[in-house]
mmCIF file of the N, C-alpha and C atoms, coordinates in Angstrom:
data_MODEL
# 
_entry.id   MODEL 
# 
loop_
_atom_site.group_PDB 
_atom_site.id 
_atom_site.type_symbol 
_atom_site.label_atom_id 
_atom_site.label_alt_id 
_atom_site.label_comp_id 
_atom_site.label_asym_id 
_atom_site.label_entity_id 
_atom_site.label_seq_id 
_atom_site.pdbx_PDB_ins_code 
_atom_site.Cartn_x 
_atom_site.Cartn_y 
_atom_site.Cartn_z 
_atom_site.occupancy 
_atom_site.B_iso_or_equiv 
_atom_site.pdbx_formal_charge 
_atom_site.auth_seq_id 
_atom_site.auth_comp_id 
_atom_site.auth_asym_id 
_atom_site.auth_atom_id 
_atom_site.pdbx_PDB_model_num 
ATOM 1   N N  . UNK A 1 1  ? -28.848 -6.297  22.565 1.00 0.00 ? 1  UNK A N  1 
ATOM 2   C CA . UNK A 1 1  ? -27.498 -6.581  22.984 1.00 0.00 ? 1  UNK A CA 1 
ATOM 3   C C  . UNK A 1 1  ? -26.696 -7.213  21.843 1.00 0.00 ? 1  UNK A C  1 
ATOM 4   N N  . UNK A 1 2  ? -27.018 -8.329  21.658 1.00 0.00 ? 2  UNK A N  1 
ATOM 5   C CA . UNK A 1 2  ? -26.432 -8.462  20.042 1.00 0.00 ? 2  UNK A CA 1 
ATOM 6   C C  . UNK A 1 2  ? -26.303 -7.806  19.044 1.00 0.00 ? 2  UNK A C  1 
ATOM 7   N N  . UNK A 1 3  ? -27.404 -6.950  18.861 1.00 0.00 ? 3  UNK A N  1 
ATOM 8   C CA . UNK A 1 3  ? -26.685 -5.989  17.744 1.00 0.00 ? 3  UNK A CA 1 
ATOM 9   C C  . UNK A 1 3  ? -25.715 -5.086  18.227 1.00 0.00 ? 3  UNK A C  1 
ATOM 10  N N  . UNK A 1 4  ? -25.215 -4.495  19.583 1.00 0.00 ? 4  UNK A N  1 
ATOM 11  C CA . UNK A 1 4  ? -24.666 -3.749  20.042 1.00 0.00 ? 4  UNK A CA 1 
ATOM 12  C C  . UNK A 1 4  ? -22.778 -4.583  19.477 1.00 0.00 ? 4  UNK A C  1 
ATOM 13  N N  . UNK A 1 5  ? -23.432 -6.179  19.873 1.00 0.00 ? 5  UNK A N  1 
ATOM 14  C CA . UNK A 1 5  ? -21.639 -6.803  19.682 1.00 0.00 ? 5  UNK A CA 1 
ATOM 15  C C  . UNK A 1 5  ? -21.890 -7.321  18.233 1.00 0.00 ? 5  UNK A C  1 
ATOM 16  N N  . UNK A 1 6  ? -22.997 -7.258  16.939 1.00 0.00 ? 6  UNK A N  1 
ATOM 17  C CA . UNK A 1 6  ? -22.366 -7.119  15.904 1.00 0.00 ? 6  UNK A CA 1 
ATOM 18  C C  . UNK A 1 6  ? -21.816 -6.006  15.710 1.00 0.00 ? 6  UNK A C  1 
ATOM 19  N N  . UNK A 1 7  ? -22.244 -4.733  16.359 1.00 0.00 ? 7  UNK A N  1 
ATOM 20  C CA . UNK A 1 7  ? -21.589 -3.447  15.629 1.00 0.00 ? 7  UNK A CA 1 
ATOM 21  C C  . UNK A 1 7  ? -20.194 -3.629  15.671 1.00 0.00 ? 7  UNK A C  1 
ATOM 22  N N  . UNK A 1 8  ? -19.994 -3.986  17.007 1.00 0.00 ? 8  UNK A N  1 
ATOM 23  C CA . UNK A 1 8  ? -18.565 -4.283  17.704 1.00 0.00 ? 8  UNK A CA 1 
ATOM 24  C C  . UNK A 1 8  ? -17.851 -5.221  16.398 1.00 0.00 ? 8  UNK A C  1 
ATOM 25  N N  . UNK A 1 9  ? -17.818 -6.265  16.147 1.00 0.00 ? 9  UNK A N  1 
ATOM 26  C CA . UNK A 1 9  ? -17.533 -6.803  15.486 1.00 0.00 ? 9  UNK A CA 1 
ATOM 27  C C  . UNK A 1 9  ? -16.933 -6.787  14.061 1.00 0.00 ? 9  UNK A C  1 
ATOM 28  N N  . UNK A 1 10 ? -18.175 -5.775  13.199 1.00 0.00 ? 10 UNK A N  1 
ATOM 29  C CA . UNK A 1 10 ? -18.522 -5.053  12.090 1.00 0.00 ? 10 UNK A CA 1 
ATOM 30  C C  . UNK A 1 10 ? -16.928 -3.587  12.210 1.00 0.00 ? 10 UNK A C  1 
ATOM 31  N N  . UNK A 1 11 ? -17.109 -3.137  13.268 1.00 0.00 ? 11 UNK A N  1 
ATOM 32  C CA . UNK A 1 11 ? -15.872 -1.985  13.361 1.00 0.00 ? 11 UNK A CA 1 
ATOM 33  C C  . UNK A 1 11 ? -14.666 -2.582  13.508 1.00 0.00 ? 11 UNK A C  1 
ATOM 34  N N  . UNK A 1 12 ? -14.679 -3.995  14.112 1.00 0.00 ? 12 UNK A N  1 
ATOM 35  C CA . UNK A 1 12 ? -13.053 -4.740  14.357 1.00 0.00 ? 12 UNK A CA 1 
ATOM 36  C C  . UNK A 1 12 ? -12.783 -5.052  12.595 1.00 0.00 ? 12 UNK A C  1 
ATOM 37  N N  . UNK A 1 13 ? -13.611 -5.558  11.868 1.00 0.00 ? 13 UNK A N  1 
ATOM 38  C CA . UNK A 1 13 ? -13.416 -6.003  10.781 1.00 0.00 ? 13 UNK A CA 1 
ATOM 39  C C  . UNK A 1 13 ? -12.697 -4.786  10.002 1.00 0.00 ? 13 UNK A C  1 
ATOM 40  N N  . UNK A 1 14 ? -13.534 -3.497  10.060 1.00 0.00 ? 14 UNK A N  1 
ATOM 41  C CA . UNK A 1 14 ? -13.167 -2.386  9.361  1.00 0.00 ? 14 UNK A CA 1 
ATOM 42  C C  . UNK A 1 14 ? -11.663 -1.946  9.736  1.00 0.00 ? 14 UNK A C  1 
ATOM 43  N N  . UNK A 1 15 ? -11.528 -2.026  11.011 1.00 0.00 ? 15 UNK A N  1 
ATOM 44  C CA . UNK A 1 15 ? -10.046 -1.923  11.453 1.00 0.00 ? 15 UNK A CA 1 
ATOM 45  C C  . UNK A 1 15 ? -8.719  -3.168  10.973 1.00 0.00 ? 15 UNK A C  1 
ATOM 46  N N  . UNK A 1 16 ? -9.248  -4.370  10.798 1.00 0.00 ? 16 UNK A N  1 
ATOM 47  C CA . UNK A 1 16 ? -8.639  -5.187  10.064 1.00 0.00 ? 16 UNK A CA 1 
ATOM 48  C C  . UNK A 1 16 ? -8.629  -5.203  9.273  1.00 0.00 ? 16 UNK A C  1 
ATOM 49  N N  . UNK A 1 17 ? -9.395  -4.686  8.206  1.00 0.00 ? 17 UNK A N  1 
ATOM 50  C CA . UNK A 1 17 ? -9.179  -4.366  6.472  1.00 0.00 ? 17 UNK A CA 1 
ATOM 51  C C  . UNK A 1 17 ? -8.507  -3.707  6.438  1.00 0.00 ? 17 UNK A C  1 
ATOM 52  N N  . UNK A 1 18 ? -8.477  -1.970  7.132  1.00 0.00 ? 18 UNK A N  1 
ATOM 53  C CA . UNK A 1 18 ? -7.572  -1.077  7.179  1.00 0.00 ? 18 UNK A CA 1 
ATOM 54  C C  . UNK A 1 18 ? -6.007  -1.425  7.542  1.00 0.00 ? 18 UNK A C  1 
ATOM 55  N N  . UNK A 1 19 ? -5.721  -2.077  8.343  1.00 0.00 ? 19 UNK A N  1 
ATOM 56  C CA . UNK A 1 19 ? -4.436  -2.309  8.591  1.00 0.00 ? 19 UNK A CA 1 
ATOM 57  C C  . UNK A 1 19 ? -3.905  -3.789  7.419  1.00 0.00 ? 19 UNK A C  1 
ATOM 58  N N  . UNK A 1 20 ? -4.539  -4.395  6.920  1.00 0.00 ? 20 UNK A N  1 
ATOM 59  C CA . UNK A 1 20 ? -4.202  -4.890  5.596  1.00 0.00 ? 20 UNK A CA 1 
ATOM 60  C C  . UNK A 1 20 ? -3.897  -4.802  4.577  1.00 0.00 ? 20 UNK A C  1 
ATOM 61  N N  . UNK A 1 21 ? -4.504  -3.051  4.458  1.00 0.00 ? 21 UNK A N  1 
ATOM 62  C CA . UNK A 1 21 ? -4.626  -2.150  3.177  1.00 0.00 ? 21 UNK A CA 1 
ATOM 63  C C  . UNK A 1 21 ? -3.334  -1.685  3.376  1.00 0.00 ? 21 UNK A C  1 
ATOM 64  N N  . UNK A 1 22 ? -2.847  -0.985  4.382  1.00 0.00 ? 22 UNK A N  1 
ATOM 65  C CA . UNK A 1 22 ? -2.014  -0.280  4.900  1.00 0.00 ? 22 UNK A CA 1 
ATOM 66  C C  . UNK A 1 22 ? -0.808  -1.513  4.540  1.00 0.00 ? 22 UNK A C  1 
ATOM 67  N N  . UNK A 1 23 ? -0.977  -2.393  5.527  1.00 0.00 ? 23 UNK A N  1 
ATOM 68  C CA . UNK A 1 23 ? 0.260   -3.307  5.149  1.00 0.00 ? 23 UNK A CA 1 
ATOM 69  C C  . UNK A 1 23 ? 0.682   -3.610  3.345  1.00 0.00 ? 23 UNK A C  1 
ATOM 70  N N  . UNK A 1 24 ? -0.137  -4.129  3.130  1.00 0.00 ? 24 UNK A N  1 
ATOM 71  C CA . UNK A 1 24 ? -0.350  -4.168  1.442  1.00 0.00 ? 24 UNK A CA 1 
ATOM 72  C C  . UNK A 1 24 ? 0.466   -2.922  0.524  1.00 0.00 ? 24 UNK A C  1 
ATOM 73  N N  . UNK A 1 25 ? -0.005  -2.011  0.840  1.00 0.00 ? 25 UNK A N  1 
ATOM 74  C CA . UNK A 1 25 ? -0.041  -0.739  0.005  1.00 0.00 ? 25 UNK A CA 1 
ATOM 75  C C  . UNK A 1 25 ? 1.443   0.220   0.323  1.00 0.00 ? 25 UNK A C  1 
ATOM 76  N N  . UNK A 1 26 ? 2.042   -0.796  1.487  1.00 0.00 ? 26 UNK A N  1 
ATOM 77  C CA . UNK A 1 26 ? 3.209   -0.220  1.442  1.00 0.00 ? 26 UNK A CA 1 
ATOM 78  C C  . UNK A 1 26 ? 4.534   -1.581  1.084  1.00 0.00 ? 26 UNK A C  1 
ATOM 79  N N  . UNK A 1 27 ? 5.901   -0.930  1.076  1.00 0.00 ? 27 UNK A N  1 
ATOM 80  C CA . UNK A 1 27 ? 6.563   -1.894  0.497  1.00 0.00 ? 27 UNK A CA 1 
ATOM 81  C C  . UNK A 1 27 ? 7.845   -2.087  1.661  1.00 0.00 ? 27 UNK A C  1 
ATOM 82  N N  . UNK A 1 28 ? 7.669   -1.232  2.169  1.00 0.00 ? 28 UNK A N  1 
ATOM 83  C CA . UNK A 1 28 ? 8.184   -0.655  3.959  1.00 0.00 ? 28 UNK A CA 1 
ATOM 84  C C  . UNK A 1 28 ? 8.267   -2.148  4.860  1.00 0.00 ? 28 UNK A C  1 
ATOM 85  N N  . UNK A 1 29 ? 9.353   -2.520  5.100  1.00 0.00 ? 29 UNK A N  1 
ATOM 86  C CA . UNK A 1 29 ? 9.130   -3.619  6.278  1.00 0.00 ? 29 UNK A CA 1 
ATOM 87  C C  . UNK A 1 29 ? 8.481   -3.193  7.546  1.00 0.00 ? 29 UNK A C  1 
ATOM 88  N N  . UNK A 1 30 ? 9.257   -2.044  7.959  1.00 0.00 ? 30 UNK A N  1 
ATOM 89  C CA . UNK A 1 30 ? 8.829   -1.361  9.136  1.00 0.00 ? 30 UNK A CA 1 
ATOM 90  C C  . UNK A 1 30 ? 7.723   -1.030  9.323  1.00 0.00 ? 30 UNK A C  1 
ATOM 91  N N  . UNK A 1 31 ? 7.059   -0.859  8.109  1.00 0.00 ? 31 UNK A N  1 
ATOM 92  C CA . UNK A 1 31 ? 5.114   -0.853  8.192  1.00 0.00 ? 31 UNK A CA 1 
ATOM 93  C C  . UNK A 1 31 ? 4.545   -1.663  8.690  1.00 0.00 ? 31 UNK A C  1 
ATOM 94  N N  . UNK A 1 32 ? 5.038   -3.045  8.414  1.00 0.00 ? 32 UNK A N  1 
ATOM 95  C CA . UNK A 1 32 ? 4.529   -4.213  8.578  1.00 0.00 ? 32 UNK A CA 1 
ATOM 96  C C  . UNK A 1 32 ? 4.668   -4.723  9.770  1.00 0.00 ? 32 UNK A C  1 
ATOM 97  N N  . UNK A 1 33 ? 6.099   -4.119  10.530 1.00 0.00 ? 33 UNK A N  1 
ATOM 98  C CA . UNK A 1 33 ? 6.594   -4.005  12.062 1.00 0.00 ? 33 UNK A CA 1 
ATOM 99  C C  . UNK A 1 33 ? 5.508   -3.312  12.900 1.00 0.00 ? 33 UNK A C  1 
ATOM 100 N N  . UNK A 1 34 ? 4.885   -1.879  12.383 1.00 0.00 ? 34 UNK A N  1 
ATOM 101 C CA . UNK A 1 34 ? 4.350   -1.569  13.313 1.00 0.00 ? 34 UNK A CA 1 
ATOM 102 C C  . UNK A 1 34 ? 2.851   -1.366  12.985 1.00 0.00 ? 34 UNK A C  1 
ATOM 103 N N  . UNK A 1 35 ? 2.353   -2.705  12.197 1.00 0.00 ? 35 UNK A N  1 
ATOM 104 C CA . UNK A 1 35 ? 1.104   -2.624  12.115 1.00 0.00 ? 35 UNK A CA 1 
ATOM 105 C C  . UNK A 1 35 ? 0.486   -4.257  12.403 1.00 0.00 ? 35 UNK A C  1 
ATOM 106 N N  . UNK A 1 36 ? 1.388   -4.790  12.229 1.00 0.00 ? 36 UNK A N  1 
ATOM 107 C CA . UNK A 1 36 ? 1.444   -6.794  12.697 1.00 0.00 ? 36 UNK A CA 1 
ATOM 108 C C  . UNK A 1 36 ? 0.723   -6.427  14.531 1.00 0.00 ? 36 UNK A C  1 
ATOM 109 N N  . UNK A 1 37 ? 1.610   -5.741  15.049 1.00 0.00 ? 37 UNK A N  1 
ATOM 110 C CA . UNK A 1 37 ? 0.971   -5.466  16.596 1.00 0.00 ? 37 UNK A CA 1 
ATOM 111 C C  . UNK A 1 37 ? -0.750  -5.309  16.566 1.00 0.00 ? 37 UNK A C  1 
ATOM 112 N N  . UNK A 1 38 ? -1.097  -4.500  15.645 1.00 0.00 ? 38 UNK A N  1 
ATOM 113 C CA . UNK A 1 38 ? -2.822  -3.745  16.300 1.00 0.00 ? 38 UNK A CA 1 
ATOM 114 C C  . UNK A 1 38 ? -3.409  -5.062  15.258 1.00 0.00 ? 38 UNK A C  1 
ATOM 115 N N  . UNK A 1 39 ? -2.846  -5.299  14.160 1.00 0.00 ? 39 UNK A N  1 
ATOM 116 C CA . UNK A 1 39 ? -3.615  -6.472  13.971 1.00 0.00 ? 39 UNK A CA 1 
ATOM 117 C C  . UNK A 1 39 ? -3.465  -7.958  14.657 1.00 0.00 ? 39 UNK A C  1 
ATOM 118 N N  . UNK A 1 40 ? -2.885  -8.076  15.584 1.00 0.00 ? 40 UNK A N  1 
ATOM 119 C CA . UNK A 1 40 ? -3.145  -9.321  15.969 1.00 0.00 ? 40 UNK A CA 1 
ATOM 120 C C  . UNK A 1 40 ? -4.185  -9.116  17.559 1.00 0.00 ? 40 UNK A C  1 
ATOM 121 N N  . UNK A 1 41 ? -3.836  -7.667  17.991 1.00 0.00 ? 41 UNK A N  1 
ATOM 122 C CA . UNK A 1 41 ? -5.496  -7.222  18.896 1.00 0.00 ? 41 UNK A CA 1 
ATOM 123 C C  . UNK A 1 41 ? -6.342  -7.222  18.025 1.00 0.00 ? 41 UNK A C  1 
ATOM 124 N N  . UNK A 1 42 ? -6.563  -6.804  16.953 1.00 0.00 ? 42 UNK A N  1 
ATOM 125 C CA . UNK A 1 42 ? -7.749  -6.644  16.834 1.00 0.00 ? 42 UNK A CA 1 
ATOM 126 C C  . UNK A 1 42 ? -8.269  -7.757  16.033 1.00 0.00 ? 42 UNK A C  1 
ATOM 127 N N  . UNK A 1 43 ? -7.924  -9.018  15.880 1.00 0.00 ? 43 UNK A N  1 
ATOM 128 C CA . UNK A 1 43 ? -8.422  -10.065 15.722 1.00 0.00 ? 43 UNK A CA 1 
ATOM 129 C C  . UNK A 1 43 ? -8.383  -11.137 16.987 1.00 0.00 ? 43 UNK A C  1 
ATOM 130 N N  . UNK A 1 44 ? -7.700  -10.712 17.882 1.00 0.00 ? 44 UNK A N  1 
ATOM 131 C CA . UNK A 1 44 ? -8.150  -11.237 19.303 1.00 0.00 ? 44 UNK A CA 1 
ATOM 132 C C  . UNK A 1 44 ? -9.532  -10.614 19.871 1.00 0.00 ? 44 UNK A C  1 
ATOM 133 N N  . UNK A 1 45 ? -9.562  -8.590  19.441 1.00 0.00 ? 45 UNK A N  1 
ATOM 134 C CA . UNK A 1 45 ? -11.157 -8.781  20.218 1.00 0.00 ? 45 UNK A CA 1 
ATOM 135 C C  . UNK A 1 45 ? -11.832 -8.728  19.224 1.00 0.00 ? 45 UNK A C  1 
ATOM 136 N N  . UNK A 1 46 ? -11.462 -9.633  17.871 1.00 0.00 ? 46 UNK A N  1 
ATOM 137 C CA . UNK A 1 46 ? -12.534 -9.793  16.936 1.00 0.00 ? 46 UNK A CA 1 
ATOM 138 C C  . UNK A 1 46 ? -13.085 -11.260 17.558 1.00 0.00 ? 46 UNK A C  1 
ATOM 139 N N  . UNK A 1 47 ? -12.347 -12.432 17.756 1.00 0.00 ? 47 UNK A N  1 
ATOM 140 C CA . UNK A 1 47 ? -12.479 -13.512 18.655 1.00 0.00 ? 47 UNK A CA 1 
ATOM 141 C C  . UNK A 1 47 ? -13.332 -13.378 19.731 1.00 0.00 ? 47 UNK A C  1 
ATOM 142 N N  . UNK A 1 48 ? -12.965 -12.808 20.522 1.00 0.00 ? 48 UNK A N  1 
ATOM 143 C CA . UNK A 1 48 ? -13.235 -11.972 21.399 1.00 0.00 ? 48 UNK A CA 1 
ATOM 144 C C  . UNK A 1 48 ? -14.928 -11.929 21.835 1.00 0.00 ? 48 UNK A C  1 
ATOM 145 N N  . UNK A 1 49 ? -15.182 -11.225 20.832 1.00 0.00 ? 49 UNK A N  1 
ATOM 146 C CA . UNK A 1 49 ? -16.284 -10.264 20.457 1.00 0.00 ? 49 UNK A CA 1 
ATOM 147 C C  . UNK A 1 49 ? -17.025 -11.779 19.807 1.00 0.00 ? 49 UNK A C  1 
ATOM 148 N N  . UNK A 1 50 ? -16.731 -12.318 19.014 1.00 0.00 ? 50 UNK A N  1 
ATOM 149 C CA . UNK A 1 50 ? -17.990 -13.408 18.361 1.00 0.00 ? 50 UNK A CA 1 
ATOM 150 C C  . UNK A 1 50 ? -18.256 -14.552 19.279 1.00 0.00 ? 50 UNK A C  1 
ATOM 151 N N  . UNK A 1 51 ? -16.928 -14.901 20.283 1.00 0.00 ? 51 UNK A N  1 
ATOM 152 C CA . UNK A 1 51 ? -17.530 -15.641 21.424 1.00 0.00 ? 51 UNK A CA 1 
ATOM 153 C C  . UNK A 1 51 ? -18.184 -15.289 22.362 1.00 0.00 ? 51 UNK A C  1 
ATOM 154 N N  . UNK A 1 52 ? -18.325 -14.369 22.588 1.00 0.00 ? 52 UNK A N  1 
ATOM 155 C CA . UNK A 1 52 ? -19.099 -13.595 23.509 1.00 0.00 ? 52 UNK A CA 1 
ATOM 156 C C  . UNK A 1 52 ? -20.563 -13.636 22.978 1.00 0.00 ? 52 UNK A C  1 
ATOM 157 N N  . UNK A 1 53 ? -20.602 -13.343 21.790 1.00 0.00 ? 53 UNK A N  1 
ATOM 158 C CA . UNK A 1 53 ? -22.101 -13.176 21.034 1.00 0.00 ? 53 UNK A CA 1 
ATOM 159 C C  . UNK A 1 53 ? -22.615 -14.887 20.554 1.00 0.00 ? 53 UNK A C  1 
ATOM 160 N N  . UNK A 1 54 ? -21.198 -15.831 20.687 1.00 0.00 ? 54 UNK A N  1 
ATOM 161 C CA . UNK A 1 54 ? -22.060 -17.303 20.385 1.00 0.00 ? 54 UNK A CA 1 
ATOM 162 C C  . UNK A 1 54 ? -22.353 -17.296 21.687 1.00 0.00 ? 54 UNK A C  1 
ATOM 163 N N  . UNK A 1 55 ? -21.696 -17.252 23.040 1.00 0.00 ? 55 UNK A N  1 
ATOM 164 C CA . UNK A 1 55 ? -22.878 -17.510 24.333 1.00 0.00 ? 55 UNK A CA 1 
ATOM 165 C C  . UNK A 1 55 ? -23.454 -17.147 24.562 1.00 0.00 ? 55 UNK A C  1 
ATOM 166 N N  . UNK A 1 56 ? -23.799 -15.615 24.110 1.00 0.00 ? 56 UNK A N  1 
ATOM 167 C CA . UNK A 1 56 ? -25.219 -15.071 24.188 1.00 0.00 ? 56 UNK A CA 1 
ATOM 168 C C  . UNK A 1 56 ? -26.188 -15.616 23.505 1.00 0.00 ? 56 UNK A C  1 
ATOM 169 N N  . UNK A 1 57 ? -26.330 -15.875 22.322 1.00 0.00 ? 57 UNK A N  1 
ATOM 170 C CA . UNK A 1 57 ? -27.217 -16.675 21.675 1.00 0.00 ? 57 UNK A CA 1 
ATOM 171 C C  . UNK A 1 57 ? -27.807 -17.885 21.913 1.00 0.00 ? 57 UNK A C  1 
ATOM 172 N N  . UNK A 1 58 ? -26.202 -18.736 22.491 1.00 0.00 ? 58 UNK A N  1 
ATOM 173 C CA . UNK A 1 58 ? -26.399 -20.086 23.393 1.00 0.00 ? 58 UNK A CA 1 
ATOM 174 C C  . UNK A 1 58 ? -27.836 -19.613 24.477 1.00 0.00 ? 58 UNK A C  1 
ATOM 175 N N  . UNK A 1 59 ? -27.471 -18.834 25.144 1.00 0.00 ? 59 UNK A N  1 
ATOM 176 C CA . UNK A 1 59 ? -28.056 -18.906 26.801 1.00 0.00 ? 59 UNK A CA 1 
ATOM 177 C C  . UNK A 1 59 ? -29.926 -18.096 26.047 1.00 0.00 ? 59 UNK A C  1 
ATOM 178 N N  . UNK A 1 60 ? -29.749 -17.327 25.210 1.00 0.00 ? 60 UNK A N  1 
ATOM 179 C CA . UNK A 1 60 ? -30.868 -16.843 24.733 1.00 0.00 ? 60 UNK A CA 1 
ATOM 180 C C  . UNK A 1 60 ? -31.754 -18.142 24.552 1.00 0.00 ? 60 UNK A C  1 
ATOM 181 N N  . UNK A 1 61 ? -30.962 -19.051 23.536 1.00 0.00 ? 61 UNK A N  1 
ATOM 182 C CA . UNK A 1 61 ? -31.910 -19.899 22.905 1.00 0.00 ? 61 UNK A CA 1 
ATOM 183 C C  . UNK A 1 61 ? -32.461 -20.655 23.710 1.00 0.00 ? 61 UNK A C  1 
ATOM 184 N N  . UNK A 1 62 ? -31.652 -21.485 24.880 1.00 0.00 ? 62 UNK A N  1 
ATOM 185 C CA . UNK A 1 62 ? -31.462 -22.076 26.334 1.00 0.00 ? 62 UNK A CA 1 
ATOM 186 C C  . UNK A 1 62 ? -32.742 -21.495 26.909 1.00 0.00 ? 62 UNK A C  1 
ATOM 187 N N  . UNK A 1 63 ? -33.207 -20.241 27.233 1.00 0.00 ? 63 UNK A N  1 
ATOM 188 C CA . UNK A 1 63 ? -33.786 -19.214 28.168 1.00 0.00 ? 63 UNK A CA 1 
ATOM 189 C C  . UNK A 1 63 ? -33.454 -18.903 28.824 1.00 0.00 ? 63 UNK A C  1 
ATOM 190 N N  . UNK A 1 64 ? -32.075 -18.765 29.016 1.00 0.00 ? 64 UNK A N  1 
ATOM 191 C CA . UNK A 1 64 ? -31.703 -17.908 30.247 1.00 0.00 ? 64 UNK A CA 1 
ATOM 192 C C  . UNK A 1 64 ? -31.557 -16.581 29.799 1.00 0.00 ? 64 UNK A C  1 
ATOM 193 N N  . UNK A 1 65 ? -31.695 -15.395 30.798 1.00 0.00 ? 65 UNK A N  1 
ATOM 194 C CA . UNK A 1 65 ? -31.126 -14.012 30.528 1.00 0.00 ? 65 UNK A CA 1 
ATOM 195 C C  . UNK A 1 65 ? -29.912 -13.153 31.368 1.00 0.00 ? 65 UNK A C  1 
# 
C-alpha cells in the first residue's frame, strides 16, 4: 500500500516539475494564469497524498491494520 501512495506521490511531483517548466519557459502571463490553477491541486494532492502515507506508517508502526 505504501508503495502504491509513493507512486502517487512520485507522479504529483512529475506533474509539478512539469507545470514549473512550463511556467518558467514561457514569458506569457496568461501561462502563468492558466497553469497557477493545476499547480496549486496538485500540491494539495501532493499534501494530500504524504499525509495519508504519514498515518499509514503511524498506525503500521502502532499495529494496527
Amino acid at each position: 500500500m505504501i508503495e502504491k501512495i509513493d507512486y502517487c506521490i512520485d507522479s504529483v511531483n512529475q506533474l509539478i516539475d512539469y507545470v514549473f517548466t512550463q511556467i518558467r519557459s514561457s514569458d506569457s502571463v496568461s501561462t502563468g494564469r492558466r497553469y497557477f490553477p493545476l499547480l496549486a491541486v496538485a500540491q494539495h494532492a501532493k499534501d494530500s497524498y504524504v499525509s495519508i502515507k504519514d498515518n499509514l506508517e503511524r498506525d503500521l508502526k502502532n499495529g494496527k491494520k
